[in-house]
N, C-alpha and C positions, 0 to 999 in steps of 0.2 A: 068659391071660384076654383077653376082647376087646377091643379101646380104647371107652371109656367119649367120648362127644361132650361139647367144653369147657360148660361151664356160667357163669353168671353170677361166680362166686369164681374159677374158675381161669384166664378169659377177660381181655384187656385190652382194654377199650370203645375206648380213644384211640389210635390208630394213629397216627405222624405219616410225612406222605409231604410230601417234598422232592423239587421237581423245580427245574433250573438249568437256563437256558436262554444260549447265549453265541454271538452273532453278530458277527464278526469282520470290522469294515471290508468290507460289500457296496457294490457304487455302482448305483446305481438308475438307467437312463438315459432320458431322454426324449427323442427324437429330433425333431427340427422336420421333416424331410420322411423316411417312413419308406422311400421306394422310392430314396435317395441316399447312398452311403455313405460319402459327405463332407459330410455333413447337420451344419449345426449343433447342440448337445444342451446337455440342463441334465440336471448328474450328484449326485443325492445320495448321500452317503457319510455314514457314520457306523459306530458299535463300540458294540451292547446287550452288556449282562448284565441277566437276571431270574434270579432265586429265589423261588420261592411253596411257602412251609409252608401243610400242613392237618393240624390235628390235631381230631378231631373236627366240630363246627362254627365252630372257629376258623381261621382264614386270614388269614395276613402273605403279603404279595406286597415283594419291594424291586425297583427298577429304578434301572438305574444306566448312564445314556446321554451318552459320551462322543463328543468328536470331531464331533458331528452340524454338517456345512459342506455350501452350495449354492453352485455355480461354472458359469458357462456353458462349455463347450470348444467343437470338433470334433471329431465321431466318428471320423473316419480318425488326425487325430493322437492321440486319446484309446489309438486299441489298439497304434499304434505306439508313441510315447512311451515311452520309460525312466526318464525324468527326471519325477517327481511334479509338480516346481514347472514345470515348461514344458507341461504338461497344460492348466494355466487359463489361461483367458481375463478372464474376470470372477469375481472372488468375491462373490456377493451374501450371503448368510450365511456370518460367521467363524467359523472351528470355536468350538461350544458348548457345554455339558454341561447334564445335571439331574440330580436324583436324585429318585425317587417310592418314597412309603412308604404302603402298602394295609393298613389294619386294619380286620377284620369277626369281627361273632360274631354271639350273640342280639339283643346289648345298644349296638351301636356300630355303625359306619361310620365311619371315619378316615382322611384323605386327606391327606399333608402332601408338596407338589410346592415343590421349591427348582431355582431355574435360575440360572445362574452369568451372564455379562455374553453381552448378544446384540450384537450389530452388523451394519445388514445396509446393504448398499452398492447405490443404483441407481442403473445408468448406463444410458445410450440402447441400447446394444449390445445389454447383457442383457435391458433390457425387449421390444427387437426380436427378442430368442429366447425368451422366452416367450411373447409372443403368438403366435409362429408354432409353438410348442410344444402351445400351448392350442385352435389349429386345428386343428393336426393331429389332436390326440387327439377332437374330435370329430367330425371327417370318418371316422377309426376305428371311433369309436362307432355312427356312423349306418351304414358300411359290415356292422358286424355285426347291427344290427340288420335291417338288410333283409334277410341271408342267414340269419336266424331265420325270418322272414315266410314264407320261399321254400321252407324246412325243412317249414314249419308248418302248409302250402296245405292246404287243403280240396278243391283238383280235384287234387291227385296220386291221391289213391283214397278210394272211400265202403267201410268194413267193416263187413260183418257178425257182430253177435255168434254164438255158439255154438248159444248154447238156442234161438234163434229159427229153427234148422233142425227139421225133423220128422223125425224119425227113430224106428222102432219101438225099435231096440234100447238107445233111451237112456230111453226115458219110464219105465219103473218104477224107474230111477236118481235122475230127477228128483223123482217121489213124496216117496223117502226122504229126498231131499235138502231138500226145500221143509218135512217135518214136524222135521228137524234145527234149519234155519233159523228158524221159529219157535218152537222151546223155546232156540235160546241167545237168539234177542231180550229173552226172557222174564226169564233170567238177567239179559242185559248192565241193561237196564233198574233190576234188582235193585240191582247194582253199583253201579250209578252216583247211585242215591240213596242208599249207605251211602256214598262217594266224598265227594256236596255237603255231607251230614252233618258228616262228617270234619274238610272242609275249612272249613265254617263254623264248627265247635269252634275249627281253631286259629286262623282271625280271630279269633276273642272274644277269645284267649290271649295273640294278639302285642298285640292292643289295648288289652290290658291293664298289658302290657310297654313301658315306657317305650325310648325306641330314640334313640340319643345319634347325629348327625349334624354330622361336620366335615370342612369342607376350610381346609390353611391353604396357601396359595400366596405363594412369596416368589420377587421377583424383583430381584437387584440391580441391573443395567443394562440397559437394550433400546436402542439408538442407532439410528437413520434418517437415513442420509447420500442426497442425492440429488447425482449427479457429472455433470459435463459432459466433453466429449471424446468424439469417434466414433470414434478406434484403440485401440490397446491401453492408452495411457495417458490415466489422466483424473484429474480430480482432484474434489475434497468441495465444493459452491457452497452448500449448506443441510444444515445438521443440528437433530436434534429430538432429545431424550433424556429418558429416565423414567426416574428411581431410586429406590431403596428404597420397589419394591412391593410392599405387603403386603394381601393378601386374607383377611378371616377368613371365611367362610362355615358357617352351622349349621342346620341341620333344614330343607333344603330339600324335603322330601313332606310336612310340615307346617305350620312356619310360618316360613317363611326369614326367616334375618338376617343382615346383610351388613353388616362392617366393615372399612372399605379405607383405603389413605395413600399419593399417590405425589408424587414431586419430578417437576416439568414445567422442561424446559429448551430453548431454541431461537435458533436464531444463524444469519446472514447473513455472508456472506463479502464483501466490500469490496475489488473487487479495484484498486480507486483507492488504498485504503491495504492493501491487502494484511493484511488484518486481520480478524479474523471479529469481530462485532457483534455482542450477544442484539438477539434478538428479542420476548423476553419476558424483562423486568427483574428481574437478580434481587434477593432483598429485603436488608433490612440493618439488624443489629438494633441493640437502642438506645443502644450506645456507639459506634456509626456504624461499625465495624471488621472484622466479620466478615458477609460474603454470603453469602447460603445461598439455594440453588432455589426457586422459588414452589414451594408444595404445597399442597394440596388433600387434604380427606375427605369418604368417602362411604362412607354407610349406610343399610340399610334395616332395620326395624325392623316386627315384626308389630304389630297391634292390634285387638284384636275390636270389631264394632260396637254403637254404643250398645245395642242393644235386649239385645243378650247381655250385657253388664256389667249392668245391672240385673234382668235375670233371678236365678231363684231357683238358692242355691248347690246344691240337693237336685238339680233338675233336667239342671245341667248335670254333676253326680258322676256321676247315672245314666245322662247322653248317653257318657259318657267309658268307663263302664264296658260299656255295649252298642257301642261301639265306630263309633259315630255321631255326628256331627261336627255342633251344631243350626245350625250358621254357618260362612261360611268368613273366617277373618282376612283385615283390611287391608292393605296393607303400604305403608310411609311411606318416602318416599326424602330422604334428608339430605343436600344437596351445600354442603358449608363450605370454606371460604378464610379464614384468618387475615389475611392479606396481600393488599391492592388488587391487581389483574393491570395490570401495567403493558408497555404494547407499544409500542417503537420503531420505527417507520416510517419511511424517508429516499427520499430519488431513488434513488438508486441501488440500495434492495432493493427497490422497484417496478421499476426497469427489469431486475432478475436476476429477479424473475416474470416480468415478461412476455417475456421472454428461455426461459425453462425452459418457459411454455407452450407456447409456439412450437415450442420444440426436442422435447417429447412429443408435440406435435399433431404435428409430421410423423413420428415414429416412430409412433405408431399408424397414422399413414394409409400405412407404409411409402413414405416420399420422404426417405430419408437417404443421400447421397451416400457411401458408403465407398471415399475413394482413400486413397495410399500416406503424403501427409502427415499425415493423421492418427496415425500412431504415432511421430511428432515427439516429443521428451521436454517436457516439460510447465513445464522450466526448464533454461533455455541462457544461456551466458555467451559476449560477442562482443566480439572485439577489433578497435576502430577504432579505438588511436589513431595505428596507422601506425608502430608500434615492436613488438621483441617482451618480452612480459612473462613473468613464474613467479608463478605461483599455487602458492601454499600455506596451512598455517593451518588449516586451513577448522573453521568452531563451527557447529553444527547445520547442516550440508550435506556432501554427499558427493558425489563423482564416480561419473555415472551407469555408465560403461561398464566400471571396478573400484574396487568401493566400499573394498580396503581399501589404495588407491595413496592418499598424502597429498598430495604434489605434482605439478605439470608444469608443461612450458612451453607457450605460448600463442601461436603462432605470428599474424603478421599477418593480418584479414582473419579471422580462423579463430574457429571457435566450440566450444563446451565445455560438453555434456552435464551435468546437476547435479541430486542428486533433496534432498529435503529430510528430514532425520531422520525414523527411523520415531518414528510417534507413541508417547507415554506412555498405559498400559493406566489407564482411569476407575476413581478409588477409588469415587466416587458425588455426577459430575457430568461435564456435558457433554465429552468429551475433547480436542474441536479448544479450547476455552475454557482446562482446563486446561494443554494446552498451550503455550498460547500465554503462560498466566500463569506458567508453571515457566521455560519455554523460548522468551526473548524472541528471542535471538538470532540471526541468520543472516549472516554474515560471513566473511570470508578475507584473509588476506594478499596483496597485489599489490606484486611487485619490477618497476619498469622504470626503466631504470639502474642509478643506485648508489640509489635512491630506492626507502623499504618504505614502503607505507601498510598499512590495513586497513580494509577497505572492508565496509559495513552494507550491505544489501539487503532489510530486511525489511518496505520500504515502499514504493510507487510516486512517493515525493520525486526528484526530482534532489541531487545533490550533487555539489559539487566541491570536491576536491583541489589544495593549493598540491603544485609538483613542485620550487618552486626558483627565482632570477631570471631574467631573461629580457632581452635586449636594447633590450626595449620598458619603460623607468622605468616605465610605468604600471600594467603589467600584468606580473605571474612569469607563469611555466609552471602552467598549470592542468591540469589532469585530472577530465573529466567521469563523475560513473555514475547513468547512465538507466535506471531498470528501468520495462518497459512489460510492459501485457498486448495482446497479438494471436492473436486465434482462440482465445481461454480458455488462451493460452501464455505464461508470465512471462519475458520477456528483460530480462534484464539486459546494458548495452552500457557498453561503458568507450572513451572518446571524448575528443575535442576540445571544448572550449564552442564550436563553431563547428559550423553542420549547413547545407546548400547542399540547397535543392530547384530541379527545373527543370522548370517548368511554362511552359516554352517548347514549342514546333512544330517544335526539332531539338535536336541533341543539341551539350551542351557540355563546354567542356575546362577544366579546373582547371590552371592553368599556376605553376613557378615560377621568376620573373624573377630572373636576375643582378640583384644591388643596384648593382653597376658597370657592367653593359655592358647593356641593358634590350634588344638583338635576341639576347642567349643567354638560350636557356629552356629548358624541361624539361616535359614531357606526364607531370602527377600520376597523373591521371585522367580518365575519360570518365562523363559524366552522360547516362543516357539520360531521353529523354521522360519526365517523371512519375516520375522519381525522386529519388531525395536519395543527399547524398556527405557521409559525417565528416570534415570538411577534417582533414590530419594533424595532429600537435603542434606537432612541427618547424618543418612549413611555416607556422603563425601567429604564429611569434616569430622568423623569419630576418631582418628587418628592424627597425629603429628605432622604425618605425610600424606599423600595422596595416594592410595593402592585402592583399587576396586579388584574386587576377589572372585572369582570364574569357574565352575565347574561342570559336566556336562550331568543331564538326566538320562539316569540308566533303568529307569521305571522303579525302583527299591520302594516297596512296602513301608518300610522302617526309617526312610528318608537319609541312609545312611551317605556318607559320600566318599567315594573311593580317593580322588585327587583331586588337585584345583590348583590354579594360577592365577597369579595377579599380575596387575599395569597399572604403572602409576602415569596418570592420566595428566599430568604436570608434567613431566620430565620425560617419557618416551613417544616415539613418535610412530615406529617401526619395529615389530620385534615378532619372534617364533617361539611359538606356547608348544610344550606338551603334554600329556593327560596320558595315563593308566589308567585303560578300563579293567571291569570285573574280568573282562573273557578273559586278559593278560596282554592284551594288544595294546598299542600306544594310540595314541590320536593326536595330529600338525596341526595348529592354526596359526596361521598369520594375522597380527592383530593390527592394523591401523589407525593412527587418528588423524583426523581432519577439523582444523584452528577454520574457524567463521568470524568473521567480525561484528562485532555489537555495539549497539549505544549505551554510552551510560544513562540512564534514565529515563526522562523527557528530554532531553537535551540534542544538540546536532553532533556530541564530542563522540567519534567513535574510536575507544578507547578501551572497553572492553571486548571479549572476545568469550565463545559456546565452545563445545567442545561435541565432536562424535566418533565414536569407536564402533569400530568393524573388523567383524572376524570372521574369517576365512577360514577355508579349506589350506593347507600347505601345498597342495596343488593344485589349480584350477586351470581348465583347460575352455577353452572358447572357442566354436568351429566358425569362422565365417566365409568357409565357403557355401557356392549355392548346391554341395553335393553331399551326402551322407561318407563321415571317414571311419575305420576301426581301427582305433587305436590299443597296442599290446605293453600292458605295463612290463608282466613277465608271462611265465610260462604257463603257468597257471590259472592266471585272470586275464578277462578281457570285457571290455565293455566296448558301448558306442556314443559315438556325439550323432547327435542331428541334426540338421542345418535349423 
């Protein structure tokens, strides 16, 4: 028998078709100069999976996007590189995920987008490859477009159509053709008003049909760090953080409503105390003990206008049911705060603005100097006290150059790479804040001698260390630790209380004198022009008293030394040296010192005190006008200032 064609009973109306779609780590590149194949680039990488069911008119779509990271490199190293992690340069977006769930039918639209923590890091570098990213691409853009234009000319050739030729053998084709022509018009026309028919039936239909509209979008963390540093390393100066985002959104083609919650968080890095600051305060509830984020809501809300609420209920059933709308809703926007916004402002996060302005303003206007010091490590450990020490111990810091070596020695003079713990992942707030409250510490052990301390660093304090007595009843063995910032770099320096600048016009010698026989001596050191010297340990406790011994360098072969002066670095404050050079001339300096205060130890007690000496010219002159002056000492010399 024949096959009989399926019919409505033996047929299955719902078909379900599954497609997967699985994209596996591509990296998308962007190239800042597209004709140099050593071109800087911004590379995005990530790893999709989608699945979308349709069974009938129902469709679930899932998406499920891992790994998704943005990194600036270079394109020559990018294709040679074997090593993933030596690839980047900048990470601006840390690897992220989301997951997106698509429901649709007659009766709905349902959109529920969950993102996992974002973090995106901007530094001068990366912003200087994007913008030269964002140029490129439209010097690109414009380049194609004009070889469309060029494509598209109107003077490459004028043609002619077909039928506007005369030809016998084609006009009783065209007859037939032209009476074809208008009978399907005739049809189409047909068509096309059972078509509007149709299609205004099922307006009425869906109009009829109530249609459920949501998105819920939840976001746990989004961080905004902006960093300082032009080489490879930089570190976090401002962070801003949103948590626990939640978006409700519902019937946006009709009358949207909007209900939203997020935690606002923001913090100032202090690099006087090495501390990060909010910025925006956070609140604290009413048994004073537990802080929580400022947060904020926000909603919108429809509402029909007065003339429609008092309208008749018959009239707006029947607008509803012809699928005519007699008004369009208002929409109300609700922005609440439980909690006052309270914002801490100091010098010092006014001068890290106007600092980071600066530092963008000339990245945008490309005037950013990239030499070799800038990939300096970002924290250095230096030894000056003219002994050698062992580091070990170490509590939230590591050795930059192998993180999993615990110890070394520390050779004099020499300095000690040190990156600071990787940070702690945001449960749901700011992370450099949280870290700083989990993880106060930054410290290590220092052996010199037979003597251990342990030494704190996680503030721009001075501190000093007892090491022990000393010859001097007044004064043990001290040990200094300076941590400064220079060029947005933390050094940390372990020192002498004693620090010698020379802001003389030649260069001086740090000497040390037999306490028996004062013509045997010893060449410490040499102080050039404008700089400074950590007098050693040693040398400020060899004697009884406190004298540190001063001469200048007159270049001598033989290392001889004509004169020399001391200060004792205890008991004077203010005084006038003089020196006999070889020529036979004398030489004035004025020597100063300057008392800093210090902490004893780890401790809050400040109670110890540094010491720095500065020596002068016996006469120094300083022009602050905005004019050039000539000044006559005598009759014979004369020099000039300049403004």
């Amino acid at each position: 028998s024949t096959p009989q064609p399926p019919t409505q009973s033996n047929s299955d109306p719902e078909i379900e078709t599954r497609i997967d779609v699985i994209v596996k780590n591509p990296e998308i590149i962007l190239l800042e100069d597209q004709h140099n194949s050593n071109s800087n680039c911004l590379v995005l990488d990530l790893a999709l999976q989608m699945r979308m069911i349709i069974v009938g008119e129902d469709s679930k779509i899932y998406i499920w996007l891992k790994d998704l990271t943005v990194y600036s490199s270079n394109f020559a190293e990018l294709r040679d590189s074997k090593n993933a992690g030596s690839k980047i340069k900048y990470r601006i977006l840390q690897p992220a995920k989301a997951n997106v769930i698509i429901i649709m039918d007659n009766h709905q639209q349902k959109i529920d987008v969950r993102i996992s923590d974002i973090i995106v890091s901007i530094a001068p570098a990366a912003v200087k490859t994007l913008i030269g990213v964002t140029n490129s691409l439209g010097t690109l853009q414009a380049n194609v477009v004009e070889e469309k234009e060029k494509v598209n000319s109107k003077s490459l050739f004028t043609p002619k159509t077909f039928k506007d030729s005369d030809l016998w053998y084609i006009k009783e084709y065209e007859e037939k053709q032209a009476k074809l022509e208008s009978t399907d018009i005739l049809e189409t026309v047909k068509e096309e008003e059972e078509e509007d028919k149709m299609i205004e039936k099922e307006e009425k239909i869906e109009a009829q049909t109530v249609l459920i509209q949501q998105l819920v979008l939840t976001l746990e963390t989004i961080q905004i760090k902006l960093e300082v540093g032009l080489g490879s390393v930089t570190k976090s100066v401002v962070a801003m953080c949103l948590s626990n985002l939640i978006a409700d959104v519902k019937n946006w083609s009709t009358d949207l409503s909007l209900s939203s919650t997020v935690n606002i968080e923001a913090a100032l890095f202090n690099e006087r105390m090495l501390a990060w600051e909010p910025l925006i305060e956070p609140t604290i509830d009413a048994s004073g003990s537990v802080l929580s984020p400022w947060c904020i809501t926000c909603s919108i809300v429809s509402v029909l206008p007065l003339t429609e609420k008092i309208g008749s209920a018959v009239s707006n059933e029947q607008a509803r049911k012809e699928g005519v709308l007699s008004s369009t809703p208002e929409q109300i926007v609700f922005i609440r705060a439980d909690q006052l916004l309270n914002i801490t402002i100091t010098k010092t996060g006014l001068d890290l603005v106007q600092r980071l302005s600066a530092l963008f303003n000339d990245v945008y206007n490309k005037r950013l100097p990239f030499i070799e010091d800038n990939d300096q490590p970002m924290l250095s450990l230096f030894n000056r006290t003219g002994r050698e020490i062992f580091i070990d111990k170490l509590d939230g810091l590591q050795f930059a150059e192998n993180m999993l070596l615990t110890s070394t020695t520390l050779k004099p003079d020499g300095f000690l790479p040190l990156v600071v713990a990787n940070d702690r992942q945001p449960t749901a707030r700011l992370s450099v804040i949280e870290e700083q409250d989990f993880k106060q510490r930054q410290e290590f052990g220092v052996k010199i001698g037979d003597v251990v301390k342990t030494v704190t660093i996680n503030r721009t304090w001075k501190r000093v260390y007892e090491l022990g007595p000393s010859p001097n009843p007044n004064w043990p063995v001290q040990m200094l630790c300076d941590t400064q910032v220079r060029n947005d770099r933390r050094c940390v320096i372990l020192s002498s209380i004693v620090k010698v600048y020379n802001n003389t016009t030649m260069p001086l010698i740090i000497l040390n004198i037999d306490s028996v026989d004062p013509k045997k001596y010893h060449r410490m050191a040499k102080i050039d022009i404008n700089d400074e010297y950590y007098v050693p340990i040693e040398l400020l406790y060899t004697h009884s008293s406190s004298p540190i011994f001063i001469s200048t360098d007159e270049n001598e072969h033989n290392g001889e030394i004509y004169d020399f002066f001391s200060f004792d670095w205890e008991k004077e404050f203010l005084s006038e040296r003089k020196l006999k050079l070889k020529t036979g001339k004398e030489a004035n300096f004025i020597v100063f010192k300057e008392v800093t205060n210090a902490y004893s130890e780890n401790t809050d007690q400040l109670d110890h005190a540094s010491f720095s000496l500065y020596i002068h010219p016996a006469l120094h002159l300083t022009n602050l006008l905005p004019v050039d002056i000539q000044c006559a000492i005598d009759v014979n010399q004369r020099f000039y200032l300049f403004k």
